[in-house]
C-alpha positions in Angstrom: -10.7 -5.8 2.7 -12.4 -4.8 6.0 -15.6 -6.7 5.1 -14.1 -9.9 4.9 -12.5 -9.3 8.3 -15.3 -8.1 9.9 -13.9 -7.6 13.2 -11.0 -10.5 13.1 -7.8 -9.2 12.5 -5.8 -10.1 8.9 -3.5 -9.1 6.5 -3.8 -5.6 4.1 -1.7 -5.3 1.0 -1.4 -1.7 -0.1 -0.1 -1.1 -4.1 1.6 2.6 -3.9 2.8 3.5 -7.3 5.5 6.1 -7.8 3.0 9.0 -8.6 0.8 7.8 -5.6 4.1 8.1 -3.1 3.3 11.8 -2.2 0.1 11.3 -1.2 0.7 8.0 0.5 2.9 10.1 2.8 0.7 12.7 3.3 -1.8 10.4 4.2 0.5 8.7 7.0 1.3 11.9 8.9 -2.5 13.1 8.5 -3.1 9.4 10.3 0.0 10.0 12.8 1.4 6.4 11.4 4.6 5.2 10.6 5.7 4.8 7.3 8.0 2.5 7.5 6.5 -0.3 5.5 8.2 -2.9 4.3 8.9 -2.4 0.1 8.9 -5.1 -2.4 10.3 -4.7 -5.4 8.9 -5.3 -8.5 10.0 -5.8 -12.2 9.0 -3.4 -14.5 8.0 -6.1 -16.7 5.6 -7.2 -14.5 3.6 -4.6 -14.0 3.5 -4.3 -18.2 1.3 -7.6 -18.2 -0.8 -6.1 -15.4 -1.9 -2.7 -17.1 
């Protein structure tokens, strides 16, 4: 996160579920940012050994 950067720059990985996608947008034009993110899919399975 932004304390282990401190003030260098780095990578952020943001997980937006399906339910979170409306507020993730809604947060981007509050922000005035692009939301043109790049999407990686993911296998429902997956995400079952995660929860």
């Amino acid at each position: 996160g932004r304390t282990a950067r401190a003030a260098r720059e780095g990578l952020s990985l943001l997980l937006i579920g399906p339910d979170d996608l409306m507020n993730y947008k809604k947060i981007c034009r509050t922000l005035q940012k692009d939301e043109d993110l790049p999407v990686f899919p993911v296998q429902n399975e997956c995400m079952k050994a995660i929860k």
